[in-house]
ChimeraX commands (.cxc) that place a marker at each C-alpha (Angstrom):
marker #1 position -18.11,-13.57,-12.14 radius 0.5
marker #1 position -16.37,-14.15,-15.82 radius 0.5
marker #1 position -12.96,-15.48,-16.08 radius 0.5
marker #1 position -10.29,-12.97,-17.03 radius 0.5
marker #1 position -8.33,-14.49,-19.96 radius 0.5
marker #1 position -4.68,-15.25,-18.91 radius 0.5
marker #1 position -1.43,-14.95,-20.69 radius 0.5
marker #1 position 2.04,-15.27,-20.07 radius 0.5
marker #1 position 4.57,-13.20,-19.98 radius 0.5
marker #1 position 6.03,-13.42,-22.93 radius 0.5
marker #1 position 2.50,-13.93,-25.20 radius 0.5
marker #1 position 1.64,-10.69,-23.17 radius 0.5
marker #1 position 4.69,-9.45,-24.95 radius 0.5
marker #1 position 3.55,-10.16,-28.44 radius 0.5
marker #1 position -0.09,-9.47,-28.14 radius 0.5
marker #1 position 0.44,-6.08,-26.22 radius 0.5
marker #1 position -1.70,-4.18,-28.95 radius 0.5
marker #1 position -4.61,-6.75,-28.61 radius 0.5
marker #1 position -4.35,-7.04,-25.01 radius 0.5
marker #1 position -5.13,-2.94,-24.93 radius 0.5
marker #1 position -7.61,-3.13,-27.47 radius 0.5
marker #1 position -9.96,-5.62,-25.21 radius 0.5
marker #1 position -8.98,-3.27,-22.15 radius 0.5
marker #1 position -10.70,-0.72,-24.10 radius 0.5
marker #1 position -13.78,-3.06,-24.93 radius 0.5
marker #1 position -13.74,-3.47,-21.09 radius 0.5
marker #1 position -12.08,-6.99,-20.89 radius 0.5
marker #1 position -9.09,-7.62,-18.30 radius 0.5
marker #1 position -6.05,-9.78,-18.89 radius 0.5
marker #1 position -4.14,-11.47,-16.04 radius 0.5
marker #1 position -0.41,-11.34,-17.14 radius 0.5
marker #1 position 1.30,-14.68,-15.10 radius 0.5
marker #1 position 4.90,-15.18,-15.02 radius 0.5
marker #1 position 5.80,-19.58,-14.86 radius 0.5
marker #1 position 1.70,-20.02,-13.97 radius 0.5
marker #1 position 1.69,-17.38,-11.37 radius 0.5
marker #1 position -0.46,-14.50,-12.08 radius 0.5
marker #1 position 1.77,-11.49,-11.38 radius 0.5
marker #1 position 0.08,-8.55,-13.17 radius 0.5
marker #1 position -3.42,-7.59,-14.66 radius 0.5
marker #1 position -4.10,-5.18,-17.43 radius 0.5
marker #1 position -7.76,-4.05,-16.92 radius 0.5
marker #1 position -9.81,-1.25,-18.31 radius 0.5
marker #1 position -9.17,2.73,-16.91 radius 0.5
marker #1 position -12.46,3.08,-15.75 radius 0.5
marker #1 position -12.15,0.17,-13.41 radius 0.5
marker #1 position -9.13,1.39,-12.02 radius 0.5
marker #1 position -10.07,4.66,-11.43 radius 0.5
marker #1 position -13.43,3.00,-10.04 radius 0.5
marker #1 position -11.76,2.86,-6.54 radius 0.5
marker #1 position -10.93,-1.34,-6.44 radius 0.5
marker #1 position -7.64,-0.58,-5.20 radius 0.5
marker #1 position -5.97,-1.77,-2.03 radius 0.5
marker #1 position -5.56,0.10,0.98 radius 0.5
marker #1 position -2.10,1.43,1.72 radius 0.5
marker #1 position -1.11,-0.85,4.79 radius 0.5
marker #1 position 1.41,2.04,6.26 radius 0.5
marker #1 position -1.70,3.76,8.52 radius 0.5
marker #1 position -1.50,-0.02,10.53 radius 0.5
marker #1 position 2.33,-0.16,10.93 radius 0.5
marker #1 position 2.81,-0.42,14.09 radius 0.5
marker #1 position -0.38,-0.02,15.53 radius 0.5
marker #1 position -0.85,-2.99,17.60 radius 0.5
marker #1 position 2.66,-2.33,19.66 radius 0.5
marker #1 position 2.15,-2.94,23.41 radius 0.5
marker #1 position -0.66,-4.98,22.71 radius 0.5
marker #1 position 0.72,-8.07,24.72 radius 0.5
marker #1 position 2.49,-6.24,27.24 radius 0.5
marker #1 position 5.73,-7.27,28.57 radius 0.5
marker #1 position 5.03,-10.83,27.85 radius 0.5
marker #1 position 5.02,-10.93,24.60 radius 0.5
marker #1 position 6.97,-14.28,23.86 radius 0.5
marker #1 position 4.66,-16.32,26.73 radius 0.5
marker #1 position 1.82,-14.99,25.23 radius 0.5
marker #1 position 2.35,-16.25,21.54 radius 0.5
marker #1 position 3.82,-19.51,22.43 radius 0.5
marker #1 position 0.34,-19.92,24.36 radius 0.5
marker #1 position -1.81,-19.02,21.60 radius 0.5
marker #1 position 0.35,-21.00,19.59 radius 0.5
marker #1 position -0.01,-23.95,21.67 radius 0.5
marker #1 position -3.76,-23.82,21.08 radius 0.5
marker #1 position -3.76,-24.72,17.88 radius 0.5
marker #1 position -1.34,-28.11,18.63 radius 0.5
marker #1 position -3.82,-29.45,20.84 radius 0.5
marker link #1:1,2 radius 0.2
marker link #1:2,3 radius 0.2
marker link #1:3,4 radius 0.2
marker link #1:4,5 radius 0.2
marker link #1:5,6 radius 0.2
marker link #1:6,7 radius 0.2
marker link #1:7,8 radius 0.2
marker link #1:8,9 radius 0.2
marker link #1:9,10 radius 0.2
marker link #1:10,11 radius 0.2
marker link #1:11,12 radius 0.2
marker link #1:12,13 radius 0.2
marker link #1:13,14 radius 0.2
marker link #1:14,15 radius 0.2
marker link #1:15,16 radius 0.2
marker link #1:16,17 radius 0.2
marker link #1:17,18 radius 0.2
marker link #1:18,19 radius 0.2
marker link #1:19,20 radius 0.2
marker link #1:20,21 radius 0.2
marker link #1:21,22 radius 0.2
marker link #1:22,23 radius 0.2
marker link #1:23,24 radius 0.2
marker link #1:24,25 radius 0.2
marker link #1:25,26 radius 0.2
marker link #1:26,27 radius 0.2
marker link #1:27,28 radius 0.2
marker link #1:28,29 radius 0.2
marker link #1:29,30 radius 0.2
marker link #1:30,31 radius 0.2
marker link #1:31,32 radius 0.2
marker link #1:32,33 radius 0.2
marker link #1:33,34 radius 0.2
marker link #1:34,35 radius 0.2
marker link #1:35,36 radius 0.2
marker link #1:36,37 radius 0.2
marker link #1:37,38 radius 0.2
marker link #1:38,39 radius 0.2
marker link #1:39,40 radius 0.2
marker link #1:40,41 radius 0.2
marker link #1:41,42 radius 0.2
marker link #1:42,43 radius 0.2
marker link #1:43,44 radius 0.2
marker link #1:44,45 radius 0.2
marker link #1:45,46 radius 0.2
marker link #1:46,47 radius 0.2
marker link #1:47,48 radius 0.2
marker link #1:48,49 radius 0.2
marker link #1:49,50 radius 0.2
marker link #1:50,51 radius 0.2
marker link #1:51,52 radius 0.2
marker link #1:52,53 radius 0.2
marker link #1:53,54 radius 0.2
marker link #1:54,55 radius 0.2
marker link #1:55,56 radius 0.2
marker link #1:56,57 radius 0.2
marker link #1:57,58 radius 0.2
marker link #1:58,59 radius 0.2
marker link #1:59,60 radius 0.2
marker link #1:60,61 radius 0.2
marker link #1:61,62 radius 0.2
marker link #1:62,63 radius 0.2
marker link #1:63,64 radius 0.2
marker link #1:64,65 radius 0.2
marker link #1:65,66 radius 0.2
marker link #1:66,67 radius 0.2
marker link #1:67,68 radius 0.2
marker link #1:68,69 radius 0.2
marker link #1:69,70 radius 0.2
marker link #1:70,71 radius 0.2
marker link #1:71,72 radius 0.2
marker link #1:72,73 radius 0.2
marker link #1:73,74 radius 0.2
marker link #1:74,75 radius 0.2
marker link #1:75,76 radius 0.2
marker link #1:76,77 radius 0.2
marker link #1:77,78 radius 0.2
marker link #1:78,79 radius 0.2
marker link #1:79,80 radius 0.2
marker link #1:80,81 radius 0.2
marker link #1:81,82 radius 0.2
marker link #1:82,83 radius 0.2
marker link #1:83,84 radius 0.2
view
């Protein structure tokens, strides 16, 4: 796996024209805001290659009624498993 270069926000900022050119060589830049990465610039093609995240909105709710009426007695159960 190579190491995506990583630049702050504000060197981001300045190198903006550089930062596309290596997009276009194929090279991704992590943009990180106070050492966090927050944002990456990465080439077109792997973006539209399908490496995206799956929209979480189909699983909203989907797990309602699992526990039954007992919902509270059952988590403070499971969660006393781990204190053990």
């Amino acid at each position: 796996m190579s190491h995506n270069p990583r630049k702050g926000v504000e060197e981001a900022r300045s190198m903006l024209p550089q930062i596309l050119q290596q997009a276009e060589k194929g090279e991704s830049t992590v943009i990180t805001k106070r050492g966090r990465a927050i944002a990456a610039i990465v080439p077109l093609s792997a973006f539209e290659s399908g490496k995206r995240q799956e929209p979480l909105t189909a699983a909203a709710q989907s797990g309602r009624g699992l526990w039954g009426g007992a919902n509270p007695r059952a988590m403070r159960k499971l969660r006393g498993e781990w204190s053990r």
